[in-house]
C-alpha positions in Angstrom: 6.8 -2.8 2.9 3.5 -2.1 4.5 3.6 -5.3 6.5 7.0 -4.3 7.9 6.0 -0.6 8.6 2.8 -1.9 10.8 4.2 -5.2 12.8 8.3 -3.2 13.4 6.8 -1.3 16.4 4.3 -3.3 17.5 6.8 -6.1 17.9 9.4 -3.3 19.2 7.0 -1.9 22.1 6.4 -6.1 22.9 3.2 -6.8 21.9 2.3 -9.8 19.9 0.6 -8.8 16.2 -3.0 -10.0 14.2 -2.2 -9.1 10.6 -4.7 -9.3 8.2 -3.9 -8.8 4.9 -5.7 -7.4 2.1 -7.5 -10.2 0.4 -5.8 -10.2 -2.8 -2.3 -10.0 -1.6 -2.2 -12.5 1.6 1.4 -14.6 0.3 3.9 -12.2 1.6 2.7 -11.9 5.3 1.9 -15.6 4.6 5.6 -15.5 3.7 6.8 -13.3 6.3 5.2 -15.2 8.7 6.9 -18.5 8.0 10.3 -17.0 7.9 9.5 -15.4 11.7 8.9 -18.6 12.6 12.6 -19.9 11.2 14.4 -17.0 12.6 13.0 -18.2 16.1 10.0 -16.1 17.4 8.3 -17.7 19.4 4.9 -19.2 18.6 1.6 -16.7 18.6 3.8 -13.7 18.6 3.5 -12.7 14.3 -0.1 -14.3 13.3 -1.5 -13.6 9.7 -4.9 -14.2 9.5 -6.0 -13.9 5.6 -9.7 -13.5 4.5 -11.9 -11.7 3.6 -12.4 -8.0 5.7 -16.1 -8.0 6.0 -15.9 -11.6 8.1 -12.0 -11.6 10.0 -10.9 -7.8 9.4 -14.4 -7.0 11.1 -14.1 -10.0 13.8 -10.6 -8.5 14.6 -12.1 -5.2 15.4 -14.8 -6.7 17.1 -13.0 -8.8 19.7 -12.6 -7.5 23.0 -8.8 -8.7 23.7 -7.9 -6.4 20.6 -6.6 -3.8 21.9 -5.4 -1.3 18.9 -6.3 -1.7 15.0 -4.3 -0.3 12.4 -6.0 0.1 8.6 -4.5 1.7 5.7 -7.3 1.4 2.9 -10.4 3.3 2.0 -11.8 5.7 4.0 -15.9 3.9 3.3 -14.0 1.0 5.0 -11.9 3.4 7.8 -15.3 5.0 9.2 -16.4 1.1 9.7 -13.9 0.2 11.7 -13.9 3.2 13.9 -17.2 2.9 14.2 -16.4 -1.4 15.3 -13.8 -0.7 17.5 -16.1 2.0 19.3 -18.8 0.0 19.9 -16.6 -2.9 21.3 -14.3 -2.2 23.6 -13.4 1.3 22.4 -9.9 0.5 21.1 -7.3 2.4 19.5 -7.2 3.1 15.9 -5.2 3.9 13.5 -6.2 4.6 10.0 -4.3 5.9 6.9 -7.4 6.4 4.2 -7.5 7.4 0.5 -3.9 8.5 0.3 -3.2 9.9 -2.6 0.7 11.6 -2.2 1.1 14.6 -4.0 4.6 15.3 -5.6 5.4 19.1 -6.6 7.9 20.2 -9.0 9.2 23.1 -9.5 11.3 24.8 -12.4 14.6 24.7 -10.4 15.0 20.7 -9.9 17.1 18.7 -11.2 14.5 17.4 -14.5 16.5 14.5 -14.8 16.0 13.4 -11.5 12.2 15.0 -11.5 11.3 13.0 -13.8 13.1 9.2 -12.3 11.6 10.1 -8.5 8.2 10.6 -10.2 8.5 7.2 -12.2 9.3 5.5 -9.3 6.7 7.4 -7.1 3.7 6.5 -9.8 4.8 2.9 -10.8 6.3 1.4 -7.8 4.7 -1.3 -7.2 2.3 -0.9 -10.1 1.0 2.2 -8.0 -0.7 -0.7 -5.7 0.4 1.0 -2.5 -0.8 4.3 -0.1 2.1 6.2 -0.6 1.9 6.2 -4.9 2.1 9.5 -6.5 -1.8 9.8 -6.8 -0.9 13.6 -8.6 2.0 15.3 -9.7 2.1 19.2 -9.5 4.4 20.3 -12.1 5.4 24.4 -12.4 4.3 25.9 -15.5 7.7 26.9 -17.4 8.4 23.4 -17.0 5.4 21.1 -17.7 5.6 20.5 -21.3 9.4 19.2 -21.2 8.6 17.5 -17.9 5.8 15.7 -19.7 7.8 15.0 -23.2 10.8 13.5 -20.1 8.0 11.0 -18.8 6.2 9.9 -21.8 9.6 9.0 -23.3 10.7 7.1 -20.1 7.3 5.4 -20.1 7.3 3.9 -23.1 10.9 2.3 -21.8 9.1 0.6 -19.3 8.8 -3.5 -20.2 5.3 -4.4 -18.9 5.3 -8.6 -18.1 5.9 -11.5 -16.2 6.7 -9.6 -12.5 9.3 -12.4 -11.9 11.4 -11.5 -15.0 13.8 -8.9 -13.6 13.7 -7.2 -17.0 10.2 -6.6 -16.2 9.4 -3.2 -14.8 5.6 -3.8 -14.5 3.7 -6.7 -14.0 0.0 -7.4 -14.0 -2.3 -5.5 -11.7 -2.8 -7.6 -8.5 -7.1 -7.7 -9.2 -9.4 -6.8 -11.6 -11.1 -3.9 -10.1 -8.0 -2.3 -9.6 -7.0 -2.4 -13.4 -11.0 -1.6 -14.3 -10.0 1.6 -11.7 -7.1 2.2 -14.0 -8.3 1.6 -17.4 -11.3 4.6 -16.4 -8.5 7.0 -15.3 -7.0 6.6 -18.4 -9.6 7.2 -20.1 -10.4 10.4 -18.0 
């Protein structure tokens, strides 16, 4: 989803792309990459470039034929790479940091609903994305039933093998991320 969202109108506008991936999820650009190739674009038009950020992220916004970055990630990391592509060649940047979408509900909704669009907000993706429902705003008269709804859809949920498609959450994609969640929990 992310790739597609950064490399659409890049490749739309004409310009070839440099993707780097994160670092712990580098097999479906890897992916998308090889099936570019089968559909026909041309050579050095989609690259992927996996690694680690601190040696080709920050080579990428050091070079001086880069032209534009786009980041979506932490905003410790964005201020580095403004600061990178500033002291280069002063290209563009884009940067979507520390997103953390808030979803309001209020007592007229439809709970049924309410309560699926914030499941799928939350846990899509085993919240591993910048557009997860980092907080949910629920209206007073209708918090506690609002709650009860989720807990009860919750404990529905089949936690497993991601590539069983009666799985509806797989494993974490790294350890810091679940040490991240395993804290907020216990918040």
């Amino acid at each position: 989803m992310m790739l597609a969202w950064k490399i659409s109108p890049c490749l739309a506008a004409g310009n070839t792309v440099v993707l780097k991936p994160a670092q712990v999820t580098p097999l479906t650009a890897l992916k998308f990459a090889e099936l570019s190739a089968r559909a026909g674009f041309p050579k050095g038009v989609i690259n992927i470039l996996p690694g680690k950020g601190s040696i080709v992220g920050q080579g990428l916004c050091d070079h001086m034929d880069v032209r534009k970055i786009g980041f979506t990630g932490s905003t410790e990391v964005g201020k580095g790479i403004m600061k990178s592509c500033a002291e280069s060649n002063a290209k563009r940047v884009s940067l979507e940091l520390g997103g953390k979408s808030p979803l309001i509900i209020f007592s007229d909704c439809d709970l049924d609903r309410a309560v699926r669009q914030s499941l799928g907000a939350v846990f899509f993706n085993k919240g591993e994305n910048c557009i997860a429902a980092g907080r949910l705003f629920v209206e007073r008269q209708i918090h506690d039933e609002f709650i009860e709804r989720v807990i009860e859809e919750v404990k529905k949920m089949k936690i497993g093998d991601p590539l069983d498609r009666s799985v509806s959450h797989g494993p974490q994609n790294h350890k810091a991320h679940l040490d991240s969640l395993i804290h907020y929990i216990k918040v």
